[in-house]
C-alpha positions, 0 to 999 in steps of 0.5 A: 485522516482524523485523530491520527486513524486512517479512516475506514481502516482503523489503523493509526497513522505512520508516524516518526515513532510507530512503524513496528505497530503500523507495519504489524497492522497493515501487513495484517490489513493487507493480507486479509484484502489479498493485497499484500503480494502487491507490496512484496512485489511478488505481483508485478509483471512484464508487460508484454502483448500475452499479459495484457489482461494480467497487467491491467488486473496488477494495476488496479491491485495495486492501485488499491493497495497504494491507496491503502498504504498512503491513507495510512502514512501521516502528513509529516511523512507522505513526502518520502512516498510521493514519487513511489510507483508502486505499492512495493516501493512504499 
């Protein structure tokens, strides 16, 4: 997270004072990864024996869009998402 970028995204970190510039970026990021039902939540699913194979595909998208959003969220704030769960709840 050099020079306040998220690396490999080219997104500025989420600071105090960018939210409305970060969230327009990620959003976009997020959209073009086919990662941003994840974070609507539109993705998630019971868990049941049926959806086992859906669940275990939701898990890993949404492991790699939590990943995308904590890479991109500065020191200052990661405290307020470290207990998150989901990609929605950051």
């Amino acid at each position: 997270m050099e020079g306040g970028f998220a690396r490999g995204l080219g997104i500025e970190l989420l600071t105090t004072t960018n939210f409305k510039r970060w969230k327009s970026c990620m959003e976009s990021y997020l959209l073009g990864e086919d990662l941003w039902e994840v974070v609507c939540g539109d993705e998630s699913q019971e868990v049941t024996a049926a959806a086992a194979e859906a669940m275990r595909v939701w898990r890993k998208t949404n492991a790699k869009t939590e990943f995308v959003l904590k890479r991109a969220i500065s020191s200052e704030l990661f405290d307020h998402i470290i207990g998150s769960r989901s990609a929605a709840e950051i």
